[in-house]
PDB file of N, CA, C and O in Angstrom:
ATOM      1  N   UNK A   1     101.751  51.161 -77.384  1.00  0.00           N
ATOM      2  CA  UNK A   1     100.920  52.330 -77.171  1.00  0.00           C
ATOM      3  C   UNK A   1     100.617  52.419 -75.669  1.00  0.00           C
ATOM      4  O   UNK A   1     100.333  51.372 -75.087  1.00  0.00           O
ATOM      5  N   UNK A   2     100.654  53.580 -74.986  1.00  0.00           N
ATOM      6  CA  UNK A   2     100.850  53.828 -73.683  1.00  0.00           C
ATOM      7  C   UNK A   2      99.228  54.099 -73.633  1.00  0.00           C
ATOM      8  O   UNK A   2      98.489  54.338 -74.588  1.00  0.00           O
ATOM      9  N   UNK A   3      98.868  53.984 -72.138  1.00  0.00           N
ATOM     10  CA  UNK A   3      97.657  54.652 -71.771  1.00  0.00           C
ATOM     11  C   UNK A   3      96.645  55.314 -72.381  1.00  0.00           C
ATOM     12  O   UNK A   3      95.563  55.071 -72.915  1.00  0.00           O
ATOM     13  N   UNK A   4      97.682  56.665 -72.008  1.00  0.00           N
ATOM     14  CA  UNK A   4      97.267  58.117 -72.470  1.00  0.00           C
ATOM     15  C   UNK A   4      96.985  58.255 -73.967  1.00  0.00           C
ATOM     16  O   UNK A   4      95.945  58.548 -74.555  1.00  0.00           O
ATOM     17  N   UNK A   5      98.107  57.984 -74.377  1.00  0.00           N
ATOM     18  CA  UNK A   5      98.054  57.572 -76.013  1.00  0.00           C
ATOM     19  C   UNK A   5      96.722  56.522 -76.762  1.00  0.00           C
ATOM     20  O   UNK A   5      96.051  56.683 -77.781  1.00  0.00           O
ATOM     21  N   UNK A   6      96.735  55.790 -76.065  1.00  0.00           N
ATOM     22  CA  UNK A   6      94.931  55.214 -76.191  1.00  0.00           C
ATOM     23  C   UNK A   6      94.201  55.692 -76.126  1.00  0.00           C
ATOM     24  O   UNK A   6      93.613  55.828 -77.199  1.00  0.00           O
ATOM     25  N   UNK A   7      93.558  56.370 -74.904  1.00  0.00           N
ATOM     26  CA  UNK A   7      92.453  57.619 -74.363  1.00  0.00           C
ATOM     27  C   UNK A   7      92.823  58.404 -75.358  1.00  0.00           C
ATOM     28  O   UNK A   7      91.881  58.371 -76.150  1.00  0.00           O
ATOM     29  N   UNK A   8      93.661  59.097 -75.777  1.00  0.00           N
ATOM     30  CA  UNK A   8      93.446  60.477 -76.635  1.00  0.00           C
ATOM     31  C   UNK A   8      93.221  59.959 -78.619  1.00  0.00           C
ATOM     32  O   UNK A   8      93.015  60.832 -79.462  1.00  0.00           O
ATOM     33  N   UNK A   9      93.333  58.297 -79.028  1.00  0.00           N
ATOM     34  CA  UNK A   9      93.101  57.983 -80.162  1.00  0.00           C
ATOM     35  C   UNK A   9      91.688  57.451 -79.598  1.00  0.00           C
ATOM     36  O   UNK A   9      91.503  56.279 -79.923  1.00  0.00           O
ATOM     37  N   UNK A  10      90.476  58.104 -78.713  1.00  0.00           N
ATOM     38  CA  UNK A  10      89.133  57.081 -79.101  1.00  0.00           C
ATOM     39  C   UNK A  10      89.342  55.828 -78.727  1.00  0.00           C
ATOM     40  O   UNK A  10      88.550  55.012 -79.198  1.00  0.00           O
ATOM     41  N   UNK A  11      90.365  55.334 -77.856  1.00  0.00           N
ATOM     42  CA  UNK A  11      90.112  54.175 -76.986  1.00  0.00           C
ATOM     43  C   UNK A  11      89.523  54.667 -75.905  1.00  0.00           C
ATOM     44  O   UNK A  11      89.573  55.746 -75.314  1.00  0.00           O
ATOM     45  N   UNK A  12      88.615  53.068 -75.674  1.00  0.00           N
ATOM     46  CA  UNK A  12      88.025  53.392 -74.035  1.00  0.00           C
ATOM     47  C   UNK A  12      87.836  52.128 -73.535  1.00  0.00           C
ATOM     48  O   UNK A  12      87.415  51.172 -74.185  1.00  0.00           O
ATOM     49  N   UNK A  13      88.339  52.129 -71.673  1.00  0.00           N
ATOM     50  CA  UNK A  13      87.637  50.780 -71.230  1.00  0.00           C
ATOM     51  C   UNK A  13      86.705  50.467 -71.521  1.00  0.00           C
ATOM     52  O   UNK A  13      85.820  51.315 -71.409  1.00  0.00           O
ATOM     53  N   UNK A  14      86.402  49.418 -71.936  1.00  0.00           N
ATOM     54  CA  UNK A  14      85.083  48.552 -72.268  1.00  0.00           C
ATOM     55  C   UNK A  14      84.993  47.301 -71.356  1.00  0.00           C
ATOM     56  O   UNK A  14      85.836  46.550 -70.864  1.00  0.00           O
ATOM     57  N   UNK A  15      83.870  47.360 -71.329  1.00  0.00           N
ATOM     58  CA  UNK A  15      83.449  46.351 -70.391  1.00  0.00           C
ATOM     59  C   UNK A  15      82.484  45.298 -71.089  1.00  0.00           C
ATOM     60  O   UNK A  15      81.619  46.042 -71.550  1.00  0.00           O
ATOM     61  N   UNK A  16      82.143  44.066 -71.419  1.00  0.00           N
ATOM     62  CA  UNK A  16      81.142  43.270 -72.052  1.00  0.00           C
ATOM     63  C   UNK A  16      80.733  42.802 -71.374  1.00  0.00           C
ATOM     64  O   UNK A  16      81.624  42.190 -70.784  1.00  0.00           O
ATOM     65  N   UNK A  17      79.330  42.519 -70.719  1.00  0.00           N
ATOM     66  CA  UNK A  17      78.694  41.488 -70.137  1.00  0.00           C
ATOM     67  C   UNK A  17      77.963  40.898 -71.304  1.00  0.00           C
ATOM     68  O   UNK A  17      77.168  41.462 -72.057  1.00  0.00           O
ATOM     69  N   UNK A  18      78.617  38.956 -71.320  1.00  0.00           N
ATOM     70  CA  UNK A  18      78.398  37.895 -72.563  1.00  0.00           C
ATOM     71  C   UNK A  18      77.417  37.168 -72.150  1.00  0.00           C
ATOM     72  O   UNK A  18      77.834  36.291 -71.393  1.00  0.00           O
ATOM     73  N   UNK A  19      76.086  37.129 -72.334  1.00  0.00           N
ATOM     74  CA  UNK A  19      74.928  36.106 -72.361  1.00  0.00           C
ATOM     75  C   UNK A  19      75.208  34.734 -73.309  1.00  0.00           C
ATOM     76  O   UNK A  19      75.092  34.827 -74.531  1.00  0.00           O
ATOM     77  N   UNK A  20      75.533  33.624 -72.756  1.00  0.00           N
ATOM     78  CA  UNK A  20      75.515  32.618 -74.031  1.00  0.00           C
ATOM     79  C   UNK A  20      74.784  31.176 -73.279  1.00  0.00           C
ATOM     80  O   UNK A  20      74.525  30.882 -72.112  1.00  0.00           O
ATOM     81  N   UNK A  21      74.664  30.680 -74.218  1.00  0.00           N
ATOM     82  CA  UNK A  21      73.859  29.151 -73.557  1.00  0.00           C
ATOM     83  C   UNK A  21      74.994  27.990 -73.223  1.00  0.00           C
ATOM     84  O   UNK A  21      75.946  27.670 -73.935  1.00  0.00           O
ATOM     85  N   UNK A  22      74.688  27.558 -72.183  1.00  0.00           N
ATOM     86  CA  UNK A  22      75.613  26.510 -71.736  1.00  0.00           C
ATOM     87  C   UNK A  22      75.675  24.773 -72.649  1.00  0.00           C
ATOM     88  O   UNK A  22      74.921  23.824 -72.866  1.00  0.00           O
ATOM     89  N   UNK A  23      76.945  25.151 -72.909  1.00  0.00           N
ATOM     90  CA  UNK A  23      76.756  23.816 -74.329  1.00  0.00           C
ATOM     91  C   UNK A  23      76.284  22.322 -73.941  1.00  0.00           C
ATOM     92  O   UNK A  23      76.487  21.397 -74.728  1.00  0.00           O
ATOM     93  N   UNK A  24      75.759  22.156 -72.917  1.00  0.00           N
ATOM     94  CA  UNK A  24      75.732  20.758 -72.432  1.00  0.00           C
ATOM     95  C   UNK A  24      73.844  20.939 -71.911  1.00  0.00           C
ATOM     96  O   UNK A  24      73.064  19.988 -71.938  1.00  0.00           O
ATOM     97  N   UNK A  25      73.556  22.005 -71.588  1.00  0.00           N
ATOM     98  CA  UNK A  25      72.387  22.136 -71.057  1.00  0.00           C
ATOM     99  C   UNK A  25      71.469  23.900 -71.700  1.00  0.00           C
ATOM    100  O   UNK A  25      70.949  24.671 -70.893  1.00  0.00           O
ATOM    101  N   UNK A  26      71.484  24.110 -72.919  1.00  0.00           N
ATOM    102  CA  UNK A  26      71.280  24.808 -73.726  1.00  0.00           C
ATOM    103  C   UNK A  26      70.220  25.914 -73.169  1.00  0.00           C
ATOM    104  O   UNK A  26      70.284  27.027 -73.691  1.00  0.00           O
ATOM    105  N   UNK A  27      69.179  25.678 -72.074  1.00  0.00           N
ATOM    106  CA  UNK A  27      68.309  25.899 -71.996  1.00  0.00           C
ATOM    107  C   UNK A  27      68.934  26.852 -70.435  1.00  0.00           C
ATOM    108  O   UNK A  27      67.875  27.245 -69.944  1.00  0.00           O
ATOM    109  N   UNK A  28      69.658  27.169 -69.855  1.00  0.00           N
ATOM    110  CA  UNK A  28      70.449  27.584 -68.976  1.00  0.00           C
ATOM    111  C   UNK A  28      71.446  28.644 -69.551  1.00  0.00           C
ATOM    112  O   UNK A  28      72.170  28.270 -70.474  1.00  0.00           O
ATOM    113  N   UNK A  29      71.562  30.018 -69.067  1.00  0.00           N
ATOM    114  CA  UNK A  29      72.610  30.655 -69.544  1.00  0.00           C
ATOM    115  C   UNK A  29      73.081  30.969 -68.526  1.00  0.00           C
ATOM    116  O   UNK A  29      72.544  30.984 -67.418  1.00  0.00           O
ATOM    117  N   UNK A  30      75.043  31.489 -69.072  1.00  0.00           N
ATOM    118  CA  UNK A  30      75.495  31.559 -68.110  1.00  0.00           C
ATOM    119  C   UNK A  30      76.371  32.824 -68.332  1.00  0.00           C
ATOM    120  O   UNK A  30      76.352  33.219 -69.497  1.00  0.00           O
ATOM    121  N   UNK A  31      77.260  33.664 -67.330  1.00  0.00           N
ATOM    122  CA  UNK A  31      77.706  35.338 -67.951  1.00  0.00           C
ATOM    123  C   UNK A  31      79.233  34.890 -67.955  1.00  0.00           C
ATOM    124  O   UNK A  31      79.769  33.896 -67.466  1.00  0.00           O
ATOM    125  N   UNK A  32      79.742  35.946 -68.662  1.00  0.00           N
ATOM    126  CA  UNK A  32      81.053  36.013 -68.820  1.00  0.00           C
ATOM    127  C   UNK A  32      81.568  37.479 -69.094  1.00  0.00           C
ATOM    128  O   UNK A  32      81.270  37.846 -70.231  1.00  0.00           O
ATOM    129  N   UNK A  33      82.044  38.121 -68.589  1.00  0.00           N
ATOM    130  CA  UNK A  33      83.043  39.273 -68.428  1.00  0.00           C
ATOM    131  C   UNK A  33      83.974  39.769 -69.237  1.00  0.00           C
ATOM    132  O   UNK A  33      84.979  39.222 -68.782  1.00  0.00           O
ATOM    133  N   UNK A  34      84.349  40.463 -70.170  1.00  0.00           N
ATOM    134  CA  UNK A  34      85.140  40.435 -71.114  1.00  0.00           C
ATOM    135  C   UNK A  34      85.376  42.142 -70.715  1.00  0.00           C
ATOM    136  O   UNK A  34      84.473  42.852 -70.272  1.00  0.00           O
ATOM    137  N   UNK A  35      86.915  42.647 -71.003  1.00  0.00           N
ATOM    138  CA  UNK A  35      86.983  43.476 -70.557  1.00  0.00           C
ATOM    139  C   UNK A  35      88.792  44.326 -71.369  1.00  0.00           C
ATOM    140  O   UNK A  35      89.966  44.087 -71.089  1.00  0.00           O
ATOM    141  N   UNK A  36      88.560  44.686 -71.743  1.00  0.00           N
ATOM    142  CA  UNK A  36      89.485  45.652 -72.916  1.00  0.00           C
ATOM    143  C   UNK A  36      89.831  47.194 -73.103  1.00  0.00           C
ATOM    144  O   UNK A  36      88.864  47.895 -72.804  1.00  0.00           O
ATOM    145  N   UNK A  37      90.668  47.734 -73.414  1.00  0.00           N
ATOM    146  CA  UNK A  37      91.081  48.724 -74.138  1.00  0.00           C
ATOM    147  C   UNK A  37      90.181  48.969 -75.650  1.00  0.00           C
ATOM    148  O   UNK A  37      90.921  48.628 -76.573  1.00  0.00           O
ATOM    149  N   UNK A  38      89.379  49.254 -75.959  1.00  0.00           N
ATOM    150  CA  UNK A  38      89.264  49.531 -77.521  1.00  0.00           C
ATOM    151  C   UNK A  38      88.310  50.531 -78.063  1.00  0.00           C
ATOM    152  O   UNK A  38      87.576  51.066 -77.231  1.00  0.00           O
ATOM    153  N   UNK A  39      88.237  50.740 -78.805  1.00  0.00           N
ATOM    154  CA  UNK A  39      88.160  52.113 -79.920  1.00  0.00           C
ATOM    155  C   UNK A  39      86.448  52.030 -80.264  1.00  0.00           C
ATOM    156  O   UNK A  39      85.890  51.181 -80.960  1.00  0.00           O
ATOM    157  N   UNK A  40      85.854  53.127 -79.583  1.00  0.00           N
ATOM    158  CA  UNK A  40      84.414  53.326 -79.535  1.00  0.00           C
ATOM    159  C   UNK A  40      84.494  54.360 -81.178  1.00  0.00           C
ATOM    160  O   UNK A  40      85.525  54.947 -81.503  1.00  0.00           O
ATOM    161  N   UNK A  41      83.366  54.386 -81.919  1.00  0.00           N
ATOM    162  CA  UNK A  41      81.950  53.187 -81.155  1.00  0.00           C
ATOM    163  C   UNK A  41      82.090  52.078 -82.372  1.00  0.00           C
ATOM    164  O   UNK A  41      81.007  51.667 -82.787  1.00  0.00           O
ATOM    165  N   UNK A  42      83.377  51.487 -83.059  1.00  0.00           N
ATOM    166  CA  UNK A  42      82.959  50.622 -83.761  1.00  0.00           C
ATOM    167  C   UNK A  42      83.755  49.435 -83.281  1.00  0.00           C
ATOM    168  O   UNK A  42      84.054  48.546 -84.078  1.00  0.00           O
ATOM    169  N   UNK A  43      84.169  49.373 -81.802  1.00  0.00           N
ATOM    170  CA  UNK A  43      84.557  48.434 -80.795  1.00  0.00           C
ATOM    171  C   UNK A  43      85.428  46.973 -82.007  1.00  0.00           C
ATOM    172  O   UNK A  43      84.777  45.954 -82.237  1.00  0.00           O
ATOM    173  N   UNK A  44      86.420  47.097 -82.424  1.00  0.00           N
ATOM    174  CA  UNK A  44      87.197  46.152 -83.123  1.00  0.00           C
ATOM    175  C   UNK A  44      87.457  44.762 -82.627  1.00  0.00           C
ATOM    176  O   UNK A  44      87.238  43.710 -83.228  1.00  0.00           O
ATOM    177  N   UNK A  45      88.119  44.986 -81.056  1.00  0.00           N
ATOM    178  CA  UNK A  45      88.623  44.429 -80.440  1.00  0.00           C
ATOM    179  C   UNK A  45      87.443  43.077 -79.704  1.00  0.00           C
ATOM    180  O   UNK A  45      87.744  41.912 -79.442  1.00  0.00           O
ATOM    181  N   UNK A  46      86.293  43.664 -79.554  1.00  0.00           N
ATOM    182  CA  UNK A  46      85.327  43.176 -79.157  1.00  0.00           C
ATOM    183  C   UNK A  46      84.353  42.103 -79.917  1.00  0.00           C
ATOM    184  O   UNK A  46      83.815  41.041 -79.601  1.00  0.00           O
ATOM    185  N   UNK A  47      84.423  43.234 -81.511  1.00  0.00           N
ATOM    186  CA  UNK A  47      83.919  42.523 -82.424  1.00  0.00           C
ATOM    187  C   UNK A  47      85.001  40.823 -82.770  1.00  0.00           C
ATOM    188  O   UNK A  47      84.574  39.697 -83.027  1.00  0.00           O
ATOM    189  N   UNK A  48      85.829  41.100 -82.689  1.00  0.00           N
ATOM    190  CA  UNK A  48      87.122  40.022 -83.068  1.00  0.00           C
ATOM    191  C   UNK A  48      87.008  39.146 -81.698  1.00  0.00           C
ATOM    192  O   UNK A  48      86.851  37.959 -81.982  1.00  0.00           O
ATOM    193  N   UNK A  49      87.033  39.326 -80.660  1.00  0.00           N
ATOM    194  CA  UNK A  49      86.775  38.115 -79.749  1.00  0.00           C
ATOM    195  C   UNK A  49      85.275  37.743 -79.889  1.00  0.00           C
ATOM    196  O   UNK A  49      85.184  36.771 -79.140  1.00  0.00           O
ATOM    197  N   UNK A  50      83.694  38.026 -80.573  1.00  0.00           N
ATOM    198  CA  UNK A  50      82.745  37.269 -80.255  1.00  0.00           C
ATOM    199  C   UNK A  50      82.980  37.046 -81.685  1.00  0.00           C
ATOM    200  O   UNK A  50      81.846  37.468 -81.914  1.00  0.00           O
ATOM    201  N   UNK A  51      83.434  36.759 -82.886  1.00  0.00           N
ATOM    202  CA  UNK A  51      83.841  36.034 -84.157  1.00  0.00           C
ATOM    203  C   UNK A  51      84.210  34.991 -83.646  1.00  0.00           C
ATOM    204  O   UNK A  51      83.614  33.946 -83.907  1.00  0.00           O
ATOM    205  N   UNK A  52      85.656  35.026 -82.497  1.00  0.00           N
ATOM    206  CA  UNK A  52      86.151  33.881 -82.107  1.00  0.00           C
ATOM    207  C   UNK A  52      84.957  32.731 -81.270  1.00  0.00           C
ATOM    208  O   UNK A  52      84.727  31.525 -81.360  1.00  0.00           O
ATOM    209  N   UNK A  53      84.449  33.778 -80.523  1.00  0.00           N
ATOM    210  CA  UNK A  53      83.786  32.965 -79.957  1.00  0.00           C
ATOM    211  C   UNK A  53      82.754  31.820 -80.675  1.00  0.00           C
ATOM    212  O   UNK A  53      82.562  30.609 -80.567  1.00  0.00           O
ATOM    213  N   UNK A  54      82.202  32.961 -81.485  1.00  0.00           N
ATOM    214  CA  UNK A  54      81.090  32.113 -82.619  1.00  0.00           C
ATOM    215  C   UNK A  54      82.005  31.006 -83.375  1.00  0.00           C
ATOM    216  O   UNK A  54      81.420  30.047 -83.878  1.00  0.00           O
ATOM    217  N   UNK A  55      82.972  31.069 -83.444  1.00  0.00           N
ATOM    218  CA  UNK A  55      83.748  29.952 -84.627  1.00  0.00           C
ATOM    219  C   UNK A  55      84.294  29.104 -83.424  1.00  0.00           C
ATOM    220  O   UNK A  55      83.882  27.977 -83.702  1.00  0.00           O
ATOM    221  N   UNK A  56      84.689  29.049 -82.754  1.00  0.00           N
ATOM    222  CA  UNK A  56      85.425  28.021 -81.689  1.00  0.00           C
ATOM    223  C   UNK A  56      85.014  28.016 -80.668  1.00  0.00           C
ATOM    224  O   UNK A  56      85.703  27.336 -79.907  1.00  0.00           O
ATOM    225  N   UNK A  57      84.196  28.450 -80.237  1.00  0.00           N
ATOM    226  CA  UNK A  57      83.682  27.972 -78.648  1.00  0.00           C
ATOM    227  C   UNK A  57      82.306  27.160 -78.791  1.00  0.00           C
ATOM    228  O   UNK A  57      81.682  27.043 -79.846  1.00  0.00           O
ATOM    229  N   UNK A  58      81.984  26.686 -77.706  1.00  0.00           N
ATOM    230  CA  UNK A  58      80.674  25.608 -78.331  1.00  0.00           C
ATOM    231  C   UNK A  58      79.137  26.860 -77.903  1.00  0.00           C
ATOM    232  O   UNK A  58      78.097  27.176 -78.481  1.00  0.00           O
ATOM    233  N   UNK A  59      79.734  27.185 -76.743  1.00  0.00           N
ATOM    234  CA  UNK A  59      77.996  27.748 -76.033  1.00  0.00           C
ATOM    235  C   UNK A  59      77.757  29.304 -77.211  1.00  0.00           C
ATOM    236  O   UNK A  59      78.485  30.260 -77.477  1.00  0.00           O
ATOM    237  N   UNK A  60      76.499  28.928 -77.612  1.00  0.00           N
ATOM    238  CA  UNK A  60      75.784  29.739 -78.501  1.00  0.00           C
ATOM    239  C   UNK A  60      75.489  31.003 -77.765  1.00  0.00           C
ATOM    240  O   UNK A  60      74.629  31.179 -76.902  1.00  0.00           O
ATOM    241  N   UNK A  61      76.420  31.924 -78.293  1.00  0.00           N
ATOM    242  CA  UNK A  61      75.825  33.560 -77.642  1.00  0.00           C
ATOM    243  C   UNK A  61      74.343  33.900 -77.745  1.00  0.00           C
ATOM    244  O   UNK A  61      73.623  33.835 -78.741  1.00  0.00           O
ATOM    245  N   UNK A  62      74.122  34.172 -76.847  1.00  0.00           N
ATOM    246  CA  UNK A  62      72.602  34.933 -76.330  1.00  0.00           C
ATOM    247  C   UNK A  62      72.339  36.134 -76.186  1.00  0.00           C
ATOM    248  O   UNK A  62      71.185  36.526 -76.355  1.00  0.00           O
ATOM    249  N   UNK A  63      73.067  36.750 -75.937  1.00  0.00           N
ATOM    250  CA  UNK A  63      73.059  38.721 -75.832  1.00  0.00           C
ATOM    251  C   UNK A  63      74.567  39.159 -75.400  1.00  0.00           C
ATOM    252  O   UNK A  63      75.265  38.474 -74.652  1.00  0.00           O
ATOM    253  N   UNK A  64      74.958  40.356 -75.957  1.00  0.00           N
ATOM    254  CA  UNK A  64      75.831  40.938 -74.875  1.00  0.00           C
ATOM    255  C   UNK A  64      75.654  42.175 -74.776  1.00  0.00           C
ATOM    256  O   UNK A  64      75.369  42.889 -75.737  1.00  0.00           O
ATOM    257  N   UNK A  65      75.837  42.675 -73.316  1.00  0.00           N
ATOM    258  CA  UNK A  65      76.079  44.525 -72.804  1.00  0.00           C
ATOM    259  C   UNK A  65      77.172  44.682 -72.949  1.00  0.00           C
ATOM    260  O   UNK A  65      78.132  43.911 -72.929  1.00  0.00           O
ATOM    261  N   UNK A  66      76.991  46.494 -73.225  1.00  0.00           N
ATOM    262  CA  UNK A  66      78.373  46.641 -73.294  1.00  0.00           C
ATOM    263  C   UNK A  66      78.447  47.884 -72.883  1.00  0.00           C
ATOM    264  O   UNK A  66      77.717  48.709 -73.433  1.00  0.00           O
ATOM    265  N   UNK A  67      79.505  48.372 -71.638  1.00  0.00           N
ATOM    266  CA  UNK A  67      79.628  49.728 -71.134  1.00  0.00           C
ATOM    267  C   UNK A  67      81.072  50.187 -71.438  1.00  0.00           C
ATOM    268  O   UNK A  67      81.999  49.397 -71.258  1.00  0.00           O
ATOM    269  N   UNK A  68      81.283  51.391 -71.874  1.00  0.00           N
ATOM    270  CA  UNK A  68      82.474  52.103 -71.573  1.00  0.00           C
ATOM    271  C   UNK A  68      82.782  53.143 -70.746  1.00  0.00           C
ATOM    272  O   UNK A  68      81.885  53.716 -70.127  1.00  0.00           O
ATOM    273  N   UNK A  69      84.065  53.508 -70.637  1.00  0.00           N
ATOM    274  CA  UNK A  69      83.844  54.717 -69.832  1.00  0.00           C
ATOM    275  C   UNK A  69      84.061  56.043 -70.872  1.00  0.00           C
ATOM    276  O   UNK A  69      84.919  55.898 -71.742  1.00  0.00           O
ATOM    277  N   UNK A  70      83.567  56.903 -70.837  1.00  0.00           N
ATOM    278  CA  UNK A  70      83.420  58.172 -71.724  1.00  0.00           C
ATOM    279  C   UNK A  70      84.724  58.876 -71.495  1.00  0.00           C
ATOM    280  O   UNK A  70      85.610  58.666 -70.667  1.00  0.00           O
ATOM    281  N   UNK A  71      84.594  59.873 -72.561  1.00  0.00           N
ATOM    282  CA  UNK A  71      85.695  61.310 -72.600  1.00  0.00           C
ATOM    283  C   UNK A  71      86.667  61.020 -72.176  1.00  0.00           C
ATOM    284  O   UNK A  71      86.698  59.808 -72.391  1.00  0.00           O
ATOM    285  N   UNK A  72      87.850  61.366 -71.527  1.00  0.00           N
ATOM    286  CA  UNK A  72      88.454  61.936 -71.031  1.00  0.00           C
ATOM    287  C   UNK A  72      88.489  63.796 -70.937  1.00  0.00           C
ATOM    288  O   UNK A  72      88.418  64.426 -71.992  1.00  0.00           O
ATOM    289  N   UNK A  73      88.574  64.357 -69.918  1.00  0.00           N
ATOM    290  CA  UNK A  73      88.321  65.841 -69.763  1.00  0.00           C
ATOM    291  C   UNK A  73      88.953  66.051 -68.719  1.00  0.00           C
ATOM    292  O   UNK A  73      89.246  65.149 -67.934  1.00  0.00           O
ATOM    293  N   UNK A  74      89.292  67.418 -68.535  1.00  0.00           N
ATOM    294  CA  UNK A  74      90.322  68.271 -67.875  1.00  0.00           C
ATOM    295  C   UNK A  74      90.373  67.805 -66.830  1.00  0.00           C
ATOM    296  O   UNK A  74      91.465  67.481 -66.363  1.00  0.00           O
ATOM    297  N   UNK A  75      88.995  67.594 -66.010  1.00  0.00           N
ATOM    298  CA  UNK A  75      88.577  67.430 -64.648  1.00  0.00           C
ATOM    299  C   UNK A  75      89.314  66.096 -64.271  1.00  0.00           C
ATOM    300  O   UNK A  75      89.895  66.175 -63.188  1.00  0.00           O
ATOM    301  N   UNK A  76      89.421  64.922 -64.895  1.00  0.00           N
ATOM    302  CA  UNK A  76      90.374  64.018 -64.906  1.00  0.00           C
ATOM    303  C   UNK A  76      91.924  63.737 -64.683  1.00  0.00           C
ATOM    304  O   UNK A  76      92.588  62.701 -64.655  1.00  0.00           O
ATOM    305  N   UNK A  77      92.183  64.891 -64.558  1.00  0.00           N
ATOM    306  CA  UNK A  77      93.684  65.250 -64.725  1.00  0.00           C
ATOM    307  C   UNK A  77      94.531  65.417 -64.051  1.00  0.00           C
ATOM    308  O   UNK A  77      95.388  65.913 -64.783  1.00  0.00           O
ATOM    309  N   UNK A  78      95.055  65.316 -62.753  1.00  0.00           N
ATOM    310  CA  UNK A  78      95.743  66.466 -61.767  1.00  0.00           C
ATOM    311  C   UNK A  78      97.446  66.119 -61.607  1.00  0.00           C
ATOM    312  O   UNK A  78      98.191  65.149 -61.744  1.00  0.00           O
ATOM    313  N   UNK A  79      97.522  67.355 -61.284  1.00  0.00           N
ATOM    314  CA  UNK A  79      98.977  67.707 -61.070  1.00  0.00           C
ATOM    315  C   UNK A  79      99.668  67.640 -60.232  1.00  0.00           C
ATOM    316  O   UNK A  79      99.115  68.060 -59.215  1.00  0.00           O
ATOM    317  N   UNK A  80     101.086  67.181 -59.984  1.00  0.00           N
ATOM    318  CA  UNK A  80     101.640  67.244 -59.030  1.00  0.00           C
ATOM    319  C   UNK A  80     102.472  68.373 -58.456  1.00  0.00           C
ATOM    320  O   UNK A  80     103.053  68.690 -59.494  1.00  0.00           O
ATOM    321  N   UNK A  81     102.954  69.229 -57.508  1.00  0.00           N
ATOM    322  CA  UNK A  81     103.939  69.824 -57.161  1.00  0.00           C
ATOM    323  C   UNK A  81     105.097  69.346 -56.742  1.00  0.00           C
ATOM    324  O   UNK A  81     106.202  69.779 -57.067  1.00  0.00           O
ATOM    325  N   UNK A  82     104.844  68.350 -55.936  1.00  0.00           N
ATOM    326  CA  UNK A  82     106.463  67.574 -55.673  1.00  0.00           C
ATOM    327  C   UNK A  82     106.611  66.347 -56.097  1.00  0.00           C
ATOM    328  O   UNK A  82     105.570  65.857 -56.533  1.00  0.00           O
ATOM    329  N   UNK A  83     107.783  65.496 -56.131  1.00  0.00           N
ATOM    330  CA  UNK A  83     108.029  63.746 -56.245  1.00  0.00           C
ATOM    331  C   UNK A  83     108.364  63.616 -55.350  1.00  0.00           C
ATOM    332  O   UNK A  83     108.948  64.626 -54.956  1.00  0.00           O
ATOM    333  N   UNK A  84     108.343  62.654 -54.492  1.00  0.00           N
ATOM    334  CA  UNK A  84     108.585  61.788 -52.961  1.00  0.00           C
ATOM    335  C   UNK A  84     109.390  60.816 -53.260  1.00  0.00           C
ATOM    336  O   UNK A  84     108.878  60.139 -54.152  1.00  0.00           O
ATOM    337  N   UNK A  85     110.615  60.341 -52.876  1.00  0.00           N
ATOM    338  CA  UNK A  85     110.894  59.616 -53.359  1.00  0.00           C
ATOM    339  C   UNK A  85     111.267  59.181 -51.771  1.00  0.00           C
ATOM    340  O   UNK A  85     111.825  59.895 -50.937  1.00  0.00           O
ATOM    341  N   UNK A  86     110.623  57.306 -51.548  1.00  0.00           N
ATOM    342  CA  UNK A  86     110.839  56.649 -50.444  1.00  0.00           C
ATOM    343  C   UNK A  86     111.397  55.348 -50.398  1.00  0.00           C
ATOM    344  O   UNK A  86     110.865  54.387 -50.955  1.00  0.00           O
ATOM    345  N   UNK A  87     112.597  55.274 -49.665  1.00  0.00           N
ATOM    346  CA  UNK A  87     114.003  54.042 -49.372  1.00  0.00           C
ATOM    347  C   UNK A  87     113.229  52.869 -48.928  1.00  0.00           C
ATOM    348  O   UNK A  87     113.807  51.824 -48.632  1.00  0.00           O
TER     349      UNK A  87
END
């Protein structure tokens, strides 16, 4: 699946900022970045990596944010008149 073809099925960059506790010193948290293609607003892709996380990683999640980028719309779009092509 190409790009475009994502954006126009209800995919969107997503972005996660992961709050979890550091497995050795519990009382300390630390962030982690997680960052995807996936399908708002019941985020699949997202949901399936903090499962993983909860089953195989040790540090106990603490919160996560989560931003996407919206729409796609016309204004997004532009056109070219020529191709350049350079040796």
């Amino acid at each position: 699946m190409d790009d475009l073809e994502s954006l126009l099925e209800d995919y969107r960059l997503t972005t996660a900022e992961i709050f979890y506790h550091l497995p050795d010193h519990p009382d300390l948290l630390q962030t982690y970045v997680w960052q995807s293609l996936d399908r708002v607003p019941d985020f699949p892709k997202l949901n399936q990596f903090l499962d993983f996380w909860e089953n195989q990683l040790d540090g106990k999640l603490h919160s996560v944010r989560v931003a996407y980028v919206g729409e796609v719309e016309a204004s997004d779009w532009q056109y070219s008149n020529c191709i350049l092509t350079v040796h």
